[in-house]
N, C-alpha and C positions, 0 to 999 in steps of 0.2 A: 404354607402352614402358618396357623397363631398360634404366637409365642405366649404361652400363660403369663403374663408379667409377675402373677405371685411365685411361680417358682424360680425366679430371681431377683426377687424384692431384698434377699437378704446377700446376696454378691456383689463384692466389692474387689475382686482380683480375678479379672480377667485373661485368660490365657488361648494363645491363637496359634496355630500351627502356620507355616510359613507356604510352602508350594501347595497350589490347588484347594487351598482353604483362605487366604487372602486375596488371594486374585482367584478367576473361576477356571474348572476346568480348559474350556475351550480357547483361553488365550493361550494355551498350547506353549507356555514358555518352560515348560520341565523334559519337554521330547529331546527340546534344545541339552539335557544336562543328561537325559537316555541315553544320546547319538554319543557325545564324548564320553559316558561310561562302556558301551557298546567299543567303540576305537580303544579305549582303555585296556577292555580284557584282552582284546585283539591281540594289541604290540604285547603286553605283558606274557601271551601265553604261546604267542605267535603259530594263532589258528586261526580259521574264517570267518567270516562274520556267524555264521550261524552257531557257530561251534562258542563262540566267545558271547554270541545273545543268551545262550542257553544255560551258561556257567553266570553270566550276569544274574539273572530272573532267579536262577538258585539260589543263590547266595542271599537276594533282596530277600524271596521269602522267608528263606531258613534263618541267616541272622538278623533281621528288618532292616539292614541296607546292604547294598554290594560294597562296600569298602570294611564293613564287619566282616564278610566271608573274604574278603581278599587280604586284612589283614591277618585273620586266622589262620589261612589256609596258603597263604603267599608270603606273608612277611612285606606286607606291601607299607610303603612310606604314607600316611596319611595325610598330612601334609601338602606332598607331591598330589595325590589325586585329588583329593579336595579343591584343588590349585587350578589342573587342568578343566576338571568335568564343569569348574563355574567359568569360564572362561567364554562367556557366551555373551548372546546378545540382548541386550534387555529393555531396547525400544519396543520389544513385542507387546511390552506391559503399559497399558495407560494410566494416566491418571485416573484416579477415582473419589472424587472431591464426594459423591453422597456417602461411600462407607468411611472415609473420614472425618465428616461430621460424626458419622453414628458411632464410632470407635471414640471421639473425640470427647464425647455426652456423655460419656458410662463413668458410675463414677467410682472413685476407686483407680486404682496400679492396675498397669498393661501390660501385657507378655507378649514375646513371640517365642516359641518353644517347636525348636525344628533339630531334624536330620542334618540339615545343610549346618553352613558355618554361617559365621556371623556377619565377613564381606559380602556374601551372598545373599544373606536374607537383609542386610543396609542395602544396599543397592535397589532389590526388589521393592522394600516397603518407599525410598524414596521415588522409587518408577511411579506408584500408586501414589506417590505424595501424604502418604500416610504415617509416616517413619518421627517425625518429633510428637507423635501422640502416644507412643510406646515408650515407659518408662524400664524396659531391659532387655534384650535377648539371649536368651538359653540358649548354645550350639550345640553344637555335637563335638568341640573342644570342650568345654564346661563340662558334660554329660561324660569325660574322660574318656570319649567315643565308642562307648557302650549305648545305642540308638533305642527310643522308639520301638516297642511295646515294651520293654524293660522293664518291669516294677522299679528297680532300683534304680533307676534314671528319674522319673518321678519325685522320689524320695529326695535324690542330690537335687532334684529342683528346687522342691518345696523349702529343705533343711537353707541351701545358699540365700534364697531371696525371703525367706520369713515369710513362707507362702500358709495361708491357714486352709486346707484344701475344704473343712466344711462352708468357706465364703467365698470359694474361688467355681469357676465356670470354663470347661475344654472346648474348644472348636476344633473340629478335625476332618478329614477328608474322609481318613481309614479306620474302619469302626472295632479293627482289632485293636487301633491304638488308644480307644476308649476302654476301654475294660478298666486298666490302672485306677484311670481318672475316677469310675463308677466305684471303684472299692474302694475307696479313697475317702468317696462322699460328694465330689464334686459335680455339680450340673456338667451335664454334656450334651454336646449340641456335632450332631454330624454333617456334614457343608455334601451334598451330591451333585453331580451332575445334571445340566440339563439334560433331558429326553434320560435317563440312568440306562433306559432298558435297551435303550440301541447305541450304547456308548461301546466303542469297540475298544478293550485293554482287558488287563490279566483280571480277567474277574472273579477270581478268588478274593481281588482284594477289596468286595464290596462285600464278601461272607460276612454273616452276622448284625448286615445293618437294621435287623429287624430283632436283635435280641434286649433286652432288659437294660444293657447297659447302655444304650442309646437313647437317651429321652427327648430329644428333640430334632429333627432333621429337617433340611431347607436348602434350595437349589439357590437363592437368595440371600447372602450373607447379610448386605445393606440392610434390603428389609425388615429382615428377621431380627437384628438390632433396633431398627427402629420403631418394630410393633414393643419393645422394651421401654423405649421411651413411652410412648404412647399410653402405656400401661400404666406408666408412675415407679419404674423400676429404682431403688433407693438402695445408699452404701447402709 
């Protein structure tokens, strides 16, 4: 898809969701953080796997991560799971030297605003070689681990980092977690999958990527930044 460069001729703060919108779907480094939530619920409620997939999934959708329903509903250590579920392996991810140029060009302050914590997403942006071109990370400590679609998560963003939202621009995976961003004022840009339509996972969680509040979508992150340059995009 082309990026209209005029509608972000006036954005200068930049803001990037971390799993499956910095790196692509298909490098499949999040199943990795699926399996140790999956074992998670397991030992914690000490049922089967299926029984413990099912209370995961629940929870992700109803409170927008499974450590919201498991702190709600468990009194679980935040902490402690955040700890184990990133515990993974992160050779999966490569470098990506062209979307760190295009990340690199834009001009204006750079976010990365995630679920995950902040060891997590350093790690991940330095896998991508991307990580000294973001000037902060949002976690989900900072966000007082209230996740993603929150309004009020949004808000603690904006208010902490002197974020101005009608100059700022969202990348995201999950197009429910644009809605905020849209009311807000903020450009949004939705990151899908290749092939979307034969992508096998909870596909509830692609609902709504054809509503109003999605104004731009790309299976192409890199490019999609770089038809910005191209265009003459200015702080």
């Amino acid at each position: 898809m082309t990026a209209p460069a005029a509608d972000f001729a006036h954005v200068n703060e930049w803001i990037f969701d971390l799993d499956n919108t910095l790196y692509p779907r298909h490098t499949d480094l999040f199943s990795q953080i699926d399996k140790k939530m999956t074992q998670f619920v397991r030992e914690l409620l000490d049922v089967d796997h299926d029984s413990a997939r099912s209370v995961q999934k629940k929870y992700y959708r109803e409170h927008g991560t499974t450590l919201q329903g498991l702190m709600l509903h468990h009194n679980v250590d935040p902490n402690d799971f955040l700890e184990k579920v990133h515990d993974i392996d992160y050779s999966w991810v490569k470098p990506d030297p062209e979307l760190g140029t295009a990340i690199k060009a834009l001009p204006g302050r750079k976010f990365i605003f995630t679920n995950g914590d902040t060891p997590h997403a350093e790690r991940t942006a330095a896998a991508l070689g991307i990580l000294d071109h973001f000037d902060e990370i949002f976690d989900i400590v900072a966000a007082d681990l209230k996740p993603k679609p929150a309004p009020e998560t949004y808000h603690r963003f904006l208010s902490r980092h002197g974020v101005h939202a009608e100059r700022a621009a969202m990348f995201e995976d999950l197009p429910r977690n644009l809605l905020a961003p849209h009311e807000l004022g903020m450009r949004t840009v939705l990151i899908v999958p290749r092939n979307i339509d034969t992508v096998l996972d909870d596909v509830w969680e692609h609902e709504g990527k054809d509503g109003d509040h999605v104004h731009h979508v790309t299976d192409n992150l890199a490019a999609f930044l770089k038809t910005l340059h191209a265009g003459g995009a200015a702080a």
